[in-house]
C-alpha positions, 0 to 999 in steps of 0.5 A, a space after each residue: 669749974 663749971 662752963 658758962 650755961 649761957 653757952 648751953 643754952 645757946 647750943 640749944 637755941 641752935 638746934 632748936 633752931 635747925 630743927 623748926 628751920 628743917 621742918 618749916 623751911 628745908 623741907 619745904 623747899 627741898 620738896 619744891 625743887 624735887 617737884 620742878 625737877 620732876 616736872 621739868 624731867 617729865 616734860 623734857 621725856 614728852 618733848 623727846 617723844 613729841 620729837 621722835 613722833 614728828 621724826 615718824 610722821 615726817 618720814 611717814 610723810 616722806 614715804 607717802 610724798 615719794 610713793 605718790 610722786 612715783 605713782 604720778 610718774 607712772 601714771 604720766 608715763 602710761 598717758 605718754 605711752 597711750 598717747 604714742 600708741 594712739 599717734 601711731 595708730 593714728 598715723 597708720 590710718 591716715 597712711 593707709 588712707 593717703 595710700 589707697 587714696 593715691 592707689 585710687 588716683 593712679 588707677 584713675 590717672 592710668 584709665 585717663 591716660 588710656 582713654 586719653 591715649 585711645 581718642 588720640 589715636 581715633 582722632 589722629 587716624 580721622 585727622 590723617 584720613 580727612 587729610 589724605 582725602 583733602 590732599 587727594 581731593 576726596 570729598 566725603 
């Protein structure tokens, strides 16, 4: 016996069939979806190396902020010192003034307290004299 030809050719519908859908539909779409990984391959690699450049440029930053924060610090140290050496000196000045000024005013005060003494004297040996004369009865 003789197999039913309509079973052949159903089997050849088949396969004609797998062939025009694997060239008209597999392929195509196989195709595509092989693109979309590539692409979203592609865009994952430059999101990763977007990343790692903003890690860089935000430890870049990082290093920049720290080296010109501590250069703040050092120049605000040096004003500080400056302004110390320049209080100090200040200060001595002013003391060393305050000092010859007193130096001075104590000189003036002693040539005072000389002559001052000195009239006294002159005056209490007039003031004695002119009464030991009253008191004698001298007239002058």
């Amino acid at each position: 016996m003789l197999p039913n030809l309509s079973v052949l050719w159903v089997i050849a519908a088949i396969l004609l069939l797998a062939v025009i859908l694997n060239r008209w539909l597999f392929k195509p779409v196989l195709r595509v979806i092989a693109e979309r990984e590539t692409a979203v391959q592609s865009a994952m690699q430059m999101a990763e190396e977007a990343t790692a450049r903003a890690r860089a440029a935000s430890a870049e930053f990082d290093a920049k902020m720290g080296a010109a924060r501590n250069d703040l610090f050092k120049q605000l140290d040096e004003r500080r010192k400056a302004g110390d050496a320049y209080r100090a000196e200040l200060m001595a000045k002013t003391r060393d003034e305050v000092d010859k000024t007193l130096a001075d005013a104590r000189t003036e005060l002693d040539v005072q307290v000389a002559q001052a003494t000195t009239k006294l004297e002159r005056d209490a040996d007039q003031l004695g004299r002119e009464i030991a004369d009253k008191v004698l009865g001298r007239t002058s």
